[in-house]
C-alpha positions as CSV (number, residue, x, y, z in Angstrom):
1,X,3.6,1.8,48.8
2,X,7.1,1.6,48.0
3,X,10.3,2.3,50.2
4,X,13.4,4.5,49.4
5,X,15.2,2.0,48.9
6,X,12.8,0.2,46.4
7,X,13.3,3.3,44.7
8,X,16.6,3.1,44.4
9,X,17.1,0.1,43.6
10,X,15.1,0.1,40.3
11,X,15.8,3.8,39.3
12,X,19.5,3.1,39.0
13,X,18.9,0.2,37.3
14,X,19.1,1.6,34.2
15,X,22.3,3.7,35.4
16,X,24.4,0.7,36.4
17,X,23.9,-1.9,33.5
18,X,25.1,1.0,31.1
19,X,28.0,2.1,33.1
20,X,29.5,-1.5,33.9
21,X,30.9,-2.1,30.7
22,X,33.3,1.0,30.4
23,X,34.1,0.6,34.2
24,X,34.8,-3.0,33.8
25,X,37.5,-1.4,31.2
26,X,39.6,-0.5,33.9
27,X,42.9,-2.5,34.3
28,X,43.6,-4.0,37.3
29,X,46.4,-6.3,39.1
30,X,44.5,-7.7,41.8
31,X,44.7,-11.2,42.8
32,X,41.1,-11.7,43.8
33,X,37.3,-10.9,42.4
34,X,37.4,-9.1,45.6
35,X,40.2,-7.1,45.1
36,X,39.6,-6.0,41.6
37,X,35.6,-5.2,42.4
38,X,37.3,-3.5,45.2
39,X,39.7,-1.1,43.0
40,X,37.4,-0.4,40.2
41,X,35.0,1.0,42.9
42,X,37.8,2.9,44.1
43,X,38.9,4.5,40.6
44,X,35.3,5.3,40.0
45,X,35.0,7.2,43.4
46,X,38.3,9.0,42.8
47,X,37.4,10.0,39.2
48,X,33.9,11.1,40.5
49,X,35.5,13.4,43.0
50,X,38.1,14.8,40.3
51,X,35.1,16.2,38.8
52,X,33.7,18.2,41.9
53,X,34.5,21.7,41.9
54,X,36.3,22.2,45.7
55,X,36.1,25.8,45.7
56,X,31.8,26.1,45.2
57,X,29.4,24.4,47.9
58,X,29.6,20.7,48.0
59,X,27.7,19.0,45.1
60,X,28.4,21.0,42.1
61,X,30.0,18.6,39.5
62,X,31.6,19.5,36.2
63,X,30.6,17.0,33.4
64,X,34.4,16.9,31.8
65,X,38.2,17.7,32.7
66,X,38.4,21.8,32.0
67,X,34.3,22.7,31.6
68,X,34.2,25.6,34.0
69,X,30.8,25.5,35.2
70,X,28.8,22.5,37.1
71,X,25.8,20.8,35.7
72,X,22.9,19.8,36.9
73,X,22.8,16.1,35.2
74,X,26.9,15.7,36.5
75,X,25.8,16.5,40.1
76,X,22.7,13.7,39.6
77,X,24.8,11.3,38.4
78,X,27.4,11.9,40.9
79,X,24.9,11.8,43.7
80,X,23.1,8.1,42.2
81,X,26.6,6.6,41.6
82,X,27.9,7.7,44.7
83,X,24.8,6.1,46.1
84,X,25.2,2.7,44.6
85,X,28.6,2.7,46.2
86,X,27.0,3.2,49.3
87,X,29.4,6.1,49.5
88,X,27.2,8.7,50.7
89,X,27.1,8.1,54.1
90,X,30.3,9.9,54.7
91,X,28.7,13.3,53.9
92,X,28.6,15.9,56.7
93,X,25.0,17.3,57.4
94,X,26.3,20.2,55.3
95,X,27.9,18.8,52.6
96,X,24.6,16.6,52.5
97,X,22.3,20.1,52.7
98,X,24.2,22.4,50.0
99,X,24.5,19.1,47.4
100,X,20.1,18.8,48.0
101,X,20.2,22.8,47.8
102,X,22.0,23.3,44.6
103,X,19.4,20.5,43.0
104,X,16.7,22.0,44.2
105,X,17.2,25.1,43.1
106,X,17.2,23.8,39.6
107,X,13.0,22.8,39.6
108,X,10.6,25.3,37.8
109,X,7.4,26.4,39.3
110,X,5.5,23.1,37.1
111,X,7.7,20.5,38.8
112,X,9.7,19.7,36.5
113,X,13.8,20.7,36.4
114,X,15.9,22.2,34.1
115,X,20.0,23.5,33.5
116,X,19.7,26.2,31.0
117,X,23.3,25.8,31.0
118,X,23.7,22.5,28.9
119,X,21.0,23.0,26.5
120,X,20.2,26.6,26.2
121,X,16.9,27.8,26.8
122,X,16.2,27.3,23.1
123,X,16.3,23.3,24.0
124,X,13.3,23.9,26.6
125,X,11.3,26.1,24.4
126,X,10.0,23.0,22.4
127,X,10.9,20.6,25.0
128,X,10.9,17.0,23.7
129,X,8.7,14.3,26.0
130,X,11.6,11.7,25.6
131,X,14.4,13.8,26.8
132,X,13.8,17.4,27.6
133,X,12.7,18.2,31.3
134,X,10.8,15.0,32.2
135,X,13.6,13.1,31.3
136,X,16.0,15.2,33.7
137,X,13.4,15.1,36.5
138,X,13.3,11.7,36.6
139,X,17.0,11.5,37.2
140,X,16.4,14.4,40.0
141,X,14.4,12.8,42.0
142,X,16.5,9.5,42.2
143,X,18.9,11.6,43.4
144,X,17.3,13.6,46.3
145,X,16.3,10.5,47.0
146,X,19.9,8.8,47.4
147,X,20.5,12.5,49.3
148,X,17.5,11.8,51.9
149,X,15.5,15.0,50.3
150,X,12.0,14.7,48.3
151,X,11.2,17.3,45.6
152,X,10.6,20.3,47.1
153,X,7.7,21.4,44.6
154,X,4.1,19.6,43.4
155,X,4.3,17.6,39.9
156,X,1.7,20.2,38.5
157,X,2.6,19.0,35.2
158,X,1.0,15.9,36.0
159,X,-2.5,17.4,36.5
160,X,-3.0,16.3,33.0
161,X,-2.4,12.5,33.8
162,X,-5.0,12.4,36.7
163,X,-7.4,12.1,34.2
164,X,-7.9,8.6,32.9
165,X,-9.6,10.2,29.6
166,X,-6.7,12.2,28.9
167,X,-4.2,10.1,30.2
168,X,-5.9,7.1,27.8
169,X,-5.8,10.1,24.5
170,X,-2.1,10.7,25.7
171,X,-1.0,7.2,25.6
172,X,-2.7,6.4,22.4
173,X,-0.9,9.5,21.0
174,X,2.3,8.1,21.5
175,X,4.3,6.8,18.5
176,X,4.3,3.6,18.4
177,X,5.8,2.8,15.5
178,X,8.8,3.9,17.1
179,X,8.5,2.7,20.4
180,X,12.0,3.2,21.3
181,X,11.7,6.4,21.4
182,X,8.3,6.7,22.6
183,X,8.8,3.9,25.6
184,X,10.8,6.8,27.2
185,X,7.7,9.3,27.2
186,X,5.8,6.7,28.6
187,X,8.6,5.9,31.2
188,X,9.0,9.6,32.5
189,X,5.4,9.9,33.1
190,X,5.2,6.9,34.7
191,X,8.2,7.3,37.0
192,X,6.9,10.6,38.0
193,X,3.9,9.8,39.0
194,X,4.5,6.5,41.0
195,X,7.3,9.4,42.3
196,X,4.4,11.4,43.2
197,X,2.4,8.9,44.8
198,X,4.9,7.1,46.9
199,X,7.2,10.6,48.1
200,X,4.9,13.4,47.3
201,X,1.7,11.5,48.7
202,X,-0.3,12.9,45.8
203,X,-3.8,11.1,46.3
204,X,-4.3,10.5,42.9
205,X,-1.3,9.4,41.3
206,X,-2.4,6.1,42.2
207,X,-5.0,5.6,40.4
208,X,-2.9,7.1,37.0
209,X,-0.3,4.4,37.8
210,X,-2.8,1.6,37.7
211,X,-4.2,2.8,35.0
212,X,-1.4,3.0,32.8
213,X,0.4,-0.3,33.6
214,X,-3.1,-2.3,32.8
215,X,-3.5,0.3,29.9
216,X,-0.2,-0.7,28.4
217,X,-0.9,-4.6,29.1
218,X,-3.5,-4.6,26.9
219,X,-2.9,-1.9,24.2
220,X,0.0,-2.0,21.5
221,X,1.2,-5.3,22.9
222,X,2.0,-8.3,21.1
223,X,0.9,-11.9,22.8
224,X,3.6,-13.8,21.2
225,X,6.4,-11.5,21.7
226,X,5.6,-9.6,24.7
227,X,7.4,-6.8,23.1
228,X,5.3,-3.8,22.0
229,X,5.1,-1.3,18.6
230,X,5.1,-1.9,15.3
231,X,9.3,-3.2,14.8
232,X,9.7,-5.9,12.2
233,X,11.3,-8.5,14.8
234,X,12.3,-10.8,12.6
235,X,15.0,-9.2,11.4
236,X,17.6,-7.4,13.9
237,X,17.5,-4.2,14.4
238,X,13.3,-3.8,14.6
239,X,14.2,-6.8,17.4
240,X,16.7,-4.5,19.0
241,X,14.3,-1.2,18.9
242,X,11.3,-3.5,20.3
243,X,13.4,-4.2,23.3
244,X,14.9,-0.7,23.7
245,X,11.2,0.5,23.8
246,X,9.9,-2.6,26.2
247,X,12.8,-2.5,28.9
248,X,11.3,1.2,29.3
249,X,7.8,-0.1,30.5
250,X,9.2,-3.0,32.7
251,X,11.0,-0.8,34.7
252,X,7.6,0.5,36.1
253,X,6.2,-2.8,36.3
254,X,8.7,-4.1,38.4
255,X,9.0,-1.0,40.6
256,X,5.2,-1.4,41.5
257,X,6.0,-5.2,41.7
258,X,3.3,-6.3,38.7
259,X,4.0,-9.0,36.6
260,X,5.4,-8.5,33.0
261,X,2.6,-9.4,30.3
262,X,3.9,-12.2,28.6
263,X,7.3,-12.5,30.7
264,X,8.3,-15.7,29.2
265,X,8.1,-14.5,25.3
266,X,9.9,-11.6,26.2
267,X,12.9,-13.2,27.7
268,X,13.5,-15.7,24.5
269,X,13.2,-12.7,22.0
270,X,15.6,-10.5,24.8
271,X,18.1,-12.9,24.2
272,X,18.0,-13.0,20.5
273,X,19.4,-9.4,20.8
274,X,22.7,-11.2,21.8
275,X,25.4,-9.4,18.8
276,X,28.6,-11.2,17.5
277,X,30.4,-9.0,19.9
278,X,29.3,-10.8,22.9
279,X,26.5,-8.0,24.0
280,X,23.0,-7.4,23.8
281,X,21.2,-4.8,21.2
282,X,21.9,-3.8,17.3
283,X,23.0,-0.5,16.0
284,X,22.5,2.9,18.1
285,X,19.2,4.1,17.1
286,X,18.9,3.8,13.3
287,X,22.3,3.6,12.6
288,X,22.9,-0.6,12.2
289,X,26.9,-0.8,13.5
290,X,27.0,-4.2,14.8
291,X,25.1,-5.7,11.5
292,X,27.9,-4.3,9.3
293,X,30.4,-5.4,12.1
294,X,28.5,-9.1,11.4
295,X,29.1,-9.0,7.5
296,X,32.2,-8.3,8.0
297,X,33.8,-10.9,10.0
């Protein structure tokens, strides 16, 4: 059984490594590690609360300077940054109350959230598995959490996934010859329903978790990598798409605490990603920048 702040912690995991690197642009003239950690925080909060419309109930958040209407992932994001900043605590009980109302009253009668406003209701009609609805609960949740609320309404759609035979047929369905895509279908089911099991104490979301982390240690998975798919990783873009798929499932291992198939393969082919910028990862999802960066230094 995990704790909120378990949660937390590895939820906005993924939030914080990709934010550093464009906050850590920020100049400062601080004399100490302290001081500069201290005002990058501080520009961060301010530009988060720039974005916060003042004249509509606390927690509505514009995405940009000049949009004119709040959206639901700006008011997420707010809500998980402002809890990694340990900011939150100086909410009043209403402020705290109309931020969890104006999220809740995103969620559809399934579960599962929406805002109609940023993709139209044409995006939700097909509703892609990797970043339609699932994708945007996920983020929910880890917010309500930081906000001391749970969901208000069942996962229905994970009914499905309570079913080992038809969570097994859905897993093997996945594409995974492109298992950077498909690592985040796998990811928001498997977020949602240790989400279910640990905050909406659904009985049987347990035994779907356990299934799918032993499913996924033996199924699709290489020994000698400890990456999973089809990617060519000897060359450096399938390398980088094996990762971006893997670092999808080991979120949910760690979060339930189970150890990482492989673990020690994985970390030596991680760190092969390293580019000749100084980061981690090749190209942006089919489209190889940092190789054409490397033949041309």
């Amino acid at each position: 059984m995990k704790t909120r702040r378990e949660f937390l912690e590895i939820s906005v995991l993924g939030l914080s490594t990709s934010m550093m690197p464009s906050i850590l642009k920020a100049r400062t003239n601080a004399k100490s590690p302290e001081k500069s950690i201290q005002n990058i925080r501080d520009l961060t909060l301010g530009y988060i609360e720039s974005m916060r419309f003042r004249d509509r109930p606390y927690g509505n958040y514009r995405y940009a300077v000049g949009m004119p209407e709040p959206t639901l992932y700006s008011s997420t994001y707010a809500a998980m940054t402002r809890g990694l900043y340990r900011d939150l605590g100086s909410l009043t009980s209403t402020q705290r109350t109309e931020w969890v109302k104006y999220l809740q009253s995103h969620q559809d009668d399934d579960g599962l959230y929406r805002d109609p406003k940023i993709f139209g209701e044409g995006w939700y009609k097909d509703d892609p598995e990797w970043c339609g609805r699932r994708h945007l609960t996920c983020h929910v949740i880890v917010a309500l959490t930081c906000l001391g609320a749970v969901a208000e309404k069942p996962l229905s759609i994970l009914k499905p996934f309570y079913d080992e035979a038809k969570l097994e047929a859905w897993l093997e369905s996945r594409n995974w010859n492109q298992v950077d895509f498909s690592g985040n279908e796998v990811l928001n089911i498997g977020t949602l329903l240790q989400y279910a099991r640990d905050f909406q104490k659904e009985p049987r979301a347990a035994a779907s978790v356990d299934y799918l982390l032993n499913w996924l240690s033996s199924n699709h998975l290489n020994s000698q990598t400890g990456l999973w798919g089809s990617y060519d990783v000897k060359e450096p873009m399938g390398l980088s798409k094996a990762v971006m798929g893997a670092y999808h499932f080991w979120l949910l291992y760690y979060y339930d605490h189970v150890p990482v198939p492989y673990a020690e393969h994985t970390v030596d082919f991680t760190l092969r990603t390293l580019n000749p910028r100084g980061g981690f990862g090749w190209g942006v999802h089919g489209i190889d920048v940092n190789l054409r960066i490397y033949k041309s230094l």
